[in-house]
C-alpha positions in Angstrom: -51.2 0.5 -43.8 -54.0 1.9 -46.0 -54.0 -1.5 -48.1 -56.5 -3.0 -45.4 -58.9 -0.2 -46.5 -58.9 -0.1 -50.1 -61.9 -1.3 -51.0 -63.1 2.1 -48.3 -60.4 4.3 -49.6 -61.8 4.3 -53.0 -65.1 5.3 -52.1 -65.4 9.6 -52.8 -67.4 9.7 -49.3 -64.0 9.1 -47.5 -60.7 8.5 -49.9 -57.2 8.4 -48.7 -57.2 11.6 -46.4 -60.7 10.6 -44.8 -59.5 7.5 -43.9 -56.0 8.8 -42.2 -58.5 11.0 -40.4 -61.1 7.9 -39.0 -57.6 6.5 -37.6 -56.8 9.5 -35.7 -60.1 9.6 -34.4 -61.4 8.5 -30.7 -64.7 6.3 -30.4 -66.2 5.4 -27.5 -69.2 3.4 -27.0 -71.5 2.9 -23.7 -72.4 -0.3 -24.0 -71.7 -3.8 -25.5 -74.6 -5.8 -26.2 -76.5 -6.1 -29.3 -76.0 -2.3 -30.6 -72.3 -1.9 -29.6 -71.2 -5.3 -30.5 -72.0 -4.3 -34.3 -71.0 -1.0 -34.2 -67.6 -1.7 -32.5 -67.0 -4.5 -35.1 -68.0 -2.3 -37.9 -65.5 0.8 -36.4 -62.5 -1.3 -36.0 -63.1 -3.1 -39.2 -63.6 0.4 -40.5 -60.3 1.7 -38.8 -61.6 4.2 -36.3 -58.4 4.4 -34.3 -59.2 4.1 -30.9 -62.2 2.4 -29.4 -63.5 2.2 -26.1 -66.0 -0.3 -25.0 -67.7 0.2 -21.9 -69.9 -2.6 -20.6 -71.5 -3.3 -16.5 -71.9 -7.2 -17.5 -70.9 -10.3 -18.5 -71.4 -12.4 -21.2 -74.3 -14.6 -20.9 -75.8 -17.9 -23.2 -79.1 -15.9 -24.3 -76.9 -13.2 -25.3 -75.8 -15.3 -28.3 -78.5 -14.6 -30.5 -78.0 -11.2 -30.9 -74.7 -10.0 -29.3 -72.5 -10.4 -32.9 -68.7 -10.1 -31.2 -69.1 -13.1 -28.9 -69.6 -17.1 -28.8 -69.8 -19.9 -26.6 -66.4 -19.5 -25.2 -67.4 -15.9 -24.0 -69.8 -16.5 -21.7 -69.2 -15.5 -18.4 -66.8 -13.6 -19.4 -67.0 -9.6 -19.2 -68.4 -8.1 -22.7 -65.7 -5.5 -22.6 -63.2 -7.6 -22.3 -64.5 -10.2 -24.6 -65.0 -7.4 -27.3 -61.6 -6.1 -27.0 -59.9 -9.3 -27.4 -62.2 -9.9 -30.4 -61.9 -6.8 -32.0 -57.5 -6.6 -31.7 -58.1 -10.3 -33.4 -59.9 -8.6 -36.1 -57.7 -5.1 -36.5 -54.1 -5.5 -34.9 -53.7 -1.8 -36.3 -56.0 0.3 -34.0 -56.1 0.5 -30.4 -59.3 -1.0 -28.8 -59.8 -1.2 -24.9 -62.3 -2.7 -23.0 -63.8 -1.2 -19.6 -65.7 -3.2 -16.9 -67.3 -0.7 -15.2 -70.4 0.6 -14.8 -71.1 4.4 -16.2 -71.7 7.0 -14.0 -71.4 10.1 -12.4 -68.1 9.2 -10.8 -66.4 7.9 -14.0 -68.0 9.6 -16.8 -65.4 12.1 -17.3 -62.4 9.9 -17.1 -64.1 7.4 -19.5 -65.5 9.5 -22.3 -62.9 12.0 -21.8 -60.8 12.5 -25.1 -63.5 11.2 -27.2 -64.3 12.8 -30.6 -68.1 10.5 -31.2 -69.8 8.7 -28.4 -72.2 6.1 -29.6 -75.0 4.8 -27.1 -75.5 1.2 -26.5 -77.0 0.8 -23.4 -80.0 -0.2 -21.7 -80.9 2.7 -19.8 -82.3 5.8 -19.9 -80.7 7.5 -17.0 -76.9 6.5 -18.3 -78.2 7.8 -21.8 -79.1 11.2 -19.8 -75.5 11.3 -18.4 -74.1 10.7 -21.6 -76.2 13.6 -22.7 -75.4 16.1 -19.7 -71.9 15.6 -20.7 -71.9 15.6 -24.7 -73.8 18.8 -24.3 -71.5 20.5 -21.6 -68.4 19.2 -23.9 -70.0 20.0 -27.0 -69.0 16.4 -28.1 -71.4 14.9 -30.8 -73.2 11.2 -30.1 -75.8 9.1 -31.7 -78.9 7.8 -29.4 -80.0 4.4 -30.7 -82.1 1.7 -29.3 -83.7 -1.7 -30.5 -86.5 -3.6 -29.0 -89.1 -5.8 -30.6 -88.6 -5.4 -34.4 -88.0 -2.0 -34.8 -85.2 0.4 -33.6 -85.2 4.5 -33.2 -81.6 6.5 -34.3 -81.1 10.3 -33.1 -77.6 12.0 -33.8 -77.0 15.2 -31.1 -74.7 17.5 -32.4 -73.6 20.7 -30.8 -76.4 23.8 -31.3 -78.8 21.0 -32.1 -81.2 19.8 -30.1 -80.2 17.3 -27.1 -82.0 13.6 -25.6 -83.5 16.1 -22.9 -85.5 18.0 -25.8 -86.6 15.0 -26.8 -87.7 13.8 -23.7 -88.3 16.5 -21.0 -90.2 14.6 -18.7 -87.4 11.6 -17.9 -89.3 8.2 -18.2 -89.2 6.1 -14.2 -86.9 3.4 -14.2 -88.6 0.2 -15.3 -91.4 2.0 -17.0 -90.3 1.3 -20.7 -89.8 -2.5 -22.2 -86.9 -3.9 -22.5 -85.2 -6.6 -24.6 -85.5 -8.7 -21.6 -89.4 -8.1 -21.1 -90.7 -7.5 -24.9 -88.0 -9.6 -26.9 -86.1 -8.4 -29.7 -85.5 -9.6 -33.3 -81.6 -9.6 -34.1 -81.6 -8.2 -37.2 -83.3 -5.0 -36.1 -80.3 -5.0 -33.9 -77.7 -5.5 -37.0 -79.4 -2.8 -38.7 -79.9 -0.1 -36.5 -75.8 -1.0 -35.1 -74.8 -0.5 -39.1 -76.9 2.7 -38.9 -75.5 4.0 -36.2 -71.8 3.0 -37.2 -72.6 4.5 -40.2 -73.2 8.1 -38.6 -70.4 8.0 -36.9 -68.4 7.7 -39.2 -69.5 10.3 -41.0 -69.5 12.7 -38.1 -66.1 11.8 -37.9 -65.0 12.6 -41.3 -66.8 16.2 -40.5 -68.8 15.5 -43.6 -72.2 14.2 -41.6 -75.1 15.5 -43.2 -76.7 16.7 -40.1 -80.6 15.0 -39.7 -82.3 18.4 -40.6 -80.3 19.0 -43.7 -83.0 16.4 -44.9 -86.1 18.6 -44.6 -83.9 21.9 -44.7 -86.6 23.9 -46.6 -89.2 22.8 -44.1 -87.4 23.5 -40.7 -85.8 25.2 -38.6 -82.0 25.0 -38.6 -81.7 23.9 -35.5 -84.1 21.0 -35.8 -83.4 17.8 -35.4 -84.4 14.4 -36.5 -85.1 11.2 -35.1 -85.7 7.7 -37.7 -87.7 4.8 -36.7 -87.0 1.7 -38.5 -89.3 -1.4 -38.5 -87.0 -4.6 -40.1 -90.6 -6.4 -40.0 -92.7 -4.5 -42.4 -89.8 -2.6 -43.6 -91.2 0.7 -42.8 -89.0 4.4 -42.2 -90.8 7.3 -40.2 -88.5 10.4 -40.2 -89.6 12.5 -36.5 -88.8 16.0 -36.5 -87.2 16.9 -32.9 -87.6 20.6 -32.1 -84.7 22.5 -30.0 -86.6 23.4 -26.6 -85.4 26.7 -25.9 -86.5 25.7 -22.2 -84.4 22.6 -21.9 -82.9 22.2 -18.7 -79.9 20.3 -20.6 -78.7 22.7 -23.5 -80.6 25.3 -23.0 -80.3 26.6 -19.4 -77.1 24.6 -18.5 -78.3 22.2 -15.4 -76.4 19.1 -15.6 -78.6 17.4 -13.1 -76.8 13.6 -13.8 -73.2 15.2 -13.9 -73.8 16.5 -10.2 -75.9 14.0 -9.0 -75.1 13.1 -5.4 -71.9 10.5 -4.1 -74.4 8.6 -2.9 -74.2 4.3 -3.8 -76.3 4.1 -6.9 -79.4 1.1 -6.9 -80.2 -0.2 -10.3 -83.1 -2.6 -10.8 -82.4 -4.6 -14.0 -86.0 -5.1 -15.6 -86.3 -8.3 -16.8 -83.5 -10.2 -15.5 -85.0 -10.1 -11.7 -81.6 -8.7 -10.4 -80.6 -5.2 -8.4 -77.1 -3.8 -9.5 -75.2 -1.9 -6.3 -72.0 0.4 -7.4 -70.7 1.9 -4.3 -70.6 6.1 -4.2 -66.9 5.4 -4.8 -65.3 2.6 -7.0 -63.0 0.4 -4.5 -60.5 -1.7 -5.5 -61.1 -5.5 -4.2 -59.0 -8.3 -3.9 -61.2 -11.0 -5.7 -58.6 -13.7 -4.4 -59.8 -12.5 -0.6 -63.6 -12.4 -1.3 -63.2 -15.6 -3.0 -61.7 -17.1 0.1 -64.2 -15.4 2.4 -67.3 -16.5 0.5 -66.2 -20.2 -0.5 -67.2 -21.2 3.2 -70.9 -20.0 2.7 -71.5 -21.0 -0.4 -70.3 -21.8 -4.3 -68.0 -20.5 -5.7 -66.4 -19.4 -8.8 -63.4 -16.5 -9.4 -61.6 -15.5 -12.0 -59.5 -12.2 -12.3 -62.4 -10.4 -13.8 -65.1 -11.4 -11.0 -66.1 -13.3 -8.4 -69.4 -15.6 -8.8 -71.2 -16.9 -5.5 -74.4 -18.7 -5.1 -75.8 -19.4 -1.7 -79.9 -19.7 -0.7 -81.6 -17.9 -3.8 -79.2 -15.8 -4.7 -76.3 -15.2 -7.3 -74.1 -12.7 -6.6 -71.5 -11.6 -9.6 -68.8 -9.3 -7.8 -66.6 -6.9 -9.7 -62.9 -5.5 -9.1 -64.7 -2.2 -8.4 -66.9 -3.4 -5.5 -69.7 -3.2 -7.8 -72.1 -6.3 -7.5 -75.2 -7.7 -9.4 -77.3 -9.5 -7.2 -79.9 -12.2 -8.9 -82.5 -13.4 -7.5 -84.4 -10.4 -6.7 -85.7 -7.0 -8.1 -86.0 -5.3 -4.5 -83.0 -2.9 -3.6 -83.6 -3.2 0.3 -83.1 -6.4 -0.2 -80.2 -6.6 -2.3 -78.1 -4.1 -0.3 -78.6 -6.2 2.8 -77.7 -8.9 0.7 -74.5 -6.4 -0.4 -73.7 -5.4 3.2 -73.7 -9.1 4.5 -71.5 -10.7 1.4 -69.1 -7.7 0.6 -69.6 -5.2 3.3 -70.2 -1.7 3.5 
């Protein structure tokens, strides 16, 4: 079974007993766009036993340019789902499984549960602040990493280290940071930080990661940490020391604020993309056969066993198994719940 690794298995970083280890060990990863499409390729190429991929969305044409796992044939298709079936056609060894769902206070514990690494992907900075609530309350390690523009930032929290909440204690509004959608982004800033972040992970999983401060040990505090900013255009490296805030509301006082948020129906604004996602306070389990039937008499459309796509006025709506909906077409929640309420119901 090892042969597939050999050229891996050689290296002194990891040998034959680090890499029995890496397929023992649990991965998941929030997110499958440009980030978690290369670092889920390079995991199961790398044979991290068991991926998860969790992904809101579907795969989409502009997607293409950056998004490494997927092609033609995969859009409008779900990105888990896509990624899953592309990865088991890369590594029939490991176990890889896709999730369609959107994370969140209702799910997180069922989906991350179990995991030894969780690697951030997404788009978002309040599911990166869930995904830090519970790291820190589980004392799981995970690697913050974004990509916008040309450049791309890299932060690995480990237990007794400081956490995303030290980094940023005052939590930036929703749609007040660019996006990919809004400011572009160059796809091999994308590869690169992905690699990076693989890269750490993997290491974290062999319990040999060199933790960031290690680097400057003589100048810091051992329970600094370290952020890296990479630029892919002028090929430029900034290390940022990250202090542990011994006033943290996350890991130092121990208020999980996006663990216990409320069971209330949770309305995302997609910045950039002119679209309001709706997940219900509790997932539901639809019969996309029955909305289908319900909604071909008011306007197109399409279904598949994955989701249900219907256009009517100025609107698309993209309905998942879980009730949740993306509605396009508008960036105004009132708006899209009515829309929500009329189409799928309450």
């Amino acid at each position: 079974m090892l042969k597939r690794y050999s050229r891996q298995v050689i290296l002194s970083n990891i040998g034959e007993e680090g890499q029995k280890k890496l397929l023992k060990s649990k991965a998941v990863i929030v997110g499958c766009g440009a980030l978690g499409t290369v670092a889920a390729n390079n995991l199961a190429r790398a044979g991290v036993g068991h991926i998860t991929i969790i992904d809101r969305d579907f795969v989409e044409l502009s997607n293409l340019q950056r998004q490494m796992l997927f092609e033609e044939s995969d859009v409008g298709e779900p990105k888990a789902l896509a990624a899953e079936n592309r990865l088991k056609s890369i590594n029939s060894e490991i176990k890889v499984e896709g999730v369609v769902s959107d994370l969140n206070h209702t799910n997180v514990e069922e989906i991350l549960e179990g995991a030894d690494i969780v690697l951030d992907a997404t788009d978002n900075v309040q599911t990166r602040m869930l995904v830090n609530d519970y790291c820190v309350q589980k004392e799981i390690p995970w690697i913050y990493t974004g990509a916008i523009g040309t450049s791309g930032m890299i932060m690995t929290i480990v237990p007794e280290g400081p956490c995303l909440r030290c980094l940023y204690p005052h939590i930036p509004k929703a749609g007040s940071l660019p996006t990919c959608d809004t400011m572009g982004v160059l796809n091999t800033a994308t590869v690169i930080m992905g690699s990076m972040e693989s890269t750490e992970a993997i290491k974290i999983l062999l319990d040999s990661g060199v933790r960031s401060s290690e680097v400057n040990a003589q100048d810091n505090d051992d329970k600094d940490g370290e952020m890296v900013v990479y630029d892919a255009w002028n090929n430029s490296i900034d290390h940022i020391v990250v202090k542990r805030s011994e006033n943290c509301k996350c890991c130092a006082e121990a208020e999980f604020e996006f663990l216990e948020a409320e069971d209330k129906e949770i309305i995302t604004s997609l910045c950039g993309r002119n679209a309001v996602q709706i997940t219900p306070a509790r997932p539901k389990n639809l019969s996309l056969l029955d909305v289908a039937s319900q909604l071909e008499k008011l306007g197109e459309v399409k279904a598949s066993s994955f989701l249900v796509l219907f256009k009517t006025e100025s609107y698309e709506i993209s309905i998942f198994r879980d009730a949740r909906a993306i509605i396009k077409g508008t960036n105004d929640g009132n708006v899209a719940k009515s829309l929500y309420a009329r189409y799928i119901g309450t």
